[in-house]
Structures are given as structure tokens and as C-alpha cells.
N, C-alpha and C positions, 0 to 999 in steps of 0.2 A: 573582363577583370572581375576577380571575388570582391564581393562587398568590405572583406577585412584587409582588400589590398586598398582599396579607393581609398579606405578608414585611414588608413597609413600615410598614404599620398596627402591627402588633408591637415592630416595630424602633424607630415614631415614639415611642409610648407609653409603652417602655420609658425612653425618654431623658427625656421627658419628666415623666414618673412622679419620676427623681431628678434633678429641675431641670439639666438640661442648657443651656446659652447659647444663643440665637440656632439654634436649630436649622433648618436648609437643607435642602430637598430636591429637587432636578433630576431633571425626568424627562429621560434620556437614551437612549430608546431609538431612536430617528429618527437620531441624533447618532455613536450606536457603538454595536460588538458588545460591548463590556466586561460591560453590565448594563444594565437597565432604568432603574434610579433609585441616586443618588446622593447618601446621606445624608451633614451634613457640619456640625458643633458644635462646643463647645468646654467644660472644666470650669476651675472656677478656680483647680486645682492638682492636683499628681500625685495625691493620693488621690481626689479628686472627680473623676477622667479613666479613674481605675482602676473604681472605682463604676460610673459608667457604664458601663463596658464589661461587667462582671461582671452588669449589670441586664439589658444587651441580650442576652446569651448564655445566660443564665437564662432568659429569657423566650422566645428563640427556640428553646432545645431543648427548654422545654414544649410547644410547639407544633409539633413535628416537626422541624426546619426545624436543620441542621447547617451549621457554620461552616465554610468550607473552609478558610483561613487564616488567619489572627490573627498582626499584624507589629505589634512597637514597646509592648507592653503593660509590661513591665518598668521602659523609660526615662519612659515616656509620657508623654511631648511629643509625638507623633504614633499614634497606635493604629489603626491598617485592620484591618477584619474584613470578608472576602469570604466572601457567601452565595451566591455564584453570578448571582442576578438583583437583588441588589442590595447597593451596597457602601458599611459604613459606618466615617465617620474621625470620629475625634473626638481633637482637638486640644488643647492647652493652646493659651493664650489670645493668649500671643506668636506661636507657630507657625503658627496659623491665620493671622492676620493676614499672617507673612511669605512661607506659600507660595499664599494667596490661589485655593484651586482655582476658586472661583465665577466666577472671573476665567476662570480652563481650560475651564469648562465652561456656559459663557457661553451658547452657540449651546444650551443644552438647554431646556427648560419649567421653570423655578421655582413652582414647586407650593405652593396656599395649606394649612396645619396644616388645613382646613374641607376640601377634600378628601383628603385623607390621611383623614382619622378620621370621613368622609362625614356631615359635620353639613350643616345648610343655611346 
């Protein structure tokens, strides 16, 4: 397993672990150099959007794996956390909807949660 698939699995788990919405994730490596994959959710208000994030960050620095930035945690309506090989947003419920990245990132692989988490 590539170190930015584990990243993923981690990353998925965690969000999912504190019920995160509609969780998305694009493989974008074919597409850009940005990062491999691009996770992309939603919570259903500033404290469940802050959760989330604080679950992912948790869980990724038990596992080695450092944050390089972390933008928007505060307002959080829009929260980016860049791991390097992969980068996750996680939205409030409006926001998502109005800046639509799936729509951006269209041209990438939309990956089913059964491969992310390598069930059959």
C-alpha cells in the first residue's frame, strides 16, 4: 500500500468514525501535481466541522503523517488541511454546495468508501 493510500484510509475513517456527510473522494493523480487524492465532506454546523477536523488531525499524527497547513478552522465554513499527497476540505453544508469542487475536479477518479477501506 502507497503511503498516500494509508493517508487516505486514515483520513477516510477518521471522518467517518464522527459521522461526516456525504464523504467524496477523487483520485487526482493522472489530473495534477497538487496531490493524489482529494477528500471533500461536510458537517452540520461549526462545531461538528471543527470535530471533524480535530478527529482527522488526531488520527493522522498517530500515525505519523503531519499536516502541512490547516486554513479556515476557526470560521469553519471551509476548513483545508494539506498533507501533501492528499488534501482534505471539509465544508459546512452551504459552502459545499456553493463552491461545488466535485464539479473542479470532475476530470479525476471518484473512488467507491469499498476501495478506500479495501473491503470487497
Amino acid at each position: 500500500m502507497k503511503e498516500s493510500e494509508k493517508m487516505l484510509r486514515v483520513a477516510y475513517e477518521a471522518l467517518d468514525e464522527k459521522k461526516a456527510s456525504d464523504i467524496t473522494v477523487i483520485n487526482i493523480e493522472n489530473v495534477s501535481t497538487l496531490a493524489d487524492y482529494y477528500v471533500i465532506t461536510n458537517g452540520e454546523n461549526t462545531s461538528h466541522v471543527q470535530a471533524l477536523v480535530e478527529n482527522v488531525q488526531e488520527k493522522m499524527y498517530k500515525e505519523g503523517f503531519a499536516c502541512r497547513s490547516l486554513e479556515g478552522y476557526k470560521a469553519a465554513n471551509w476548513v483545508l488541511m494539506d498533507y501533501g499527497d492528499i488534501v482534505v476540505n471539509v465544508f459546512s453544508r452551504e459552502d459545499r454546495r456553493w463552491f461545488d469542487l466535485e464539479r473542479i475536479w470532475r476530470d479525476g477518479k471518484f473512488l467507491d468508501p469499498k476501495e478506500i477501506l479495501g473491503e470487497e
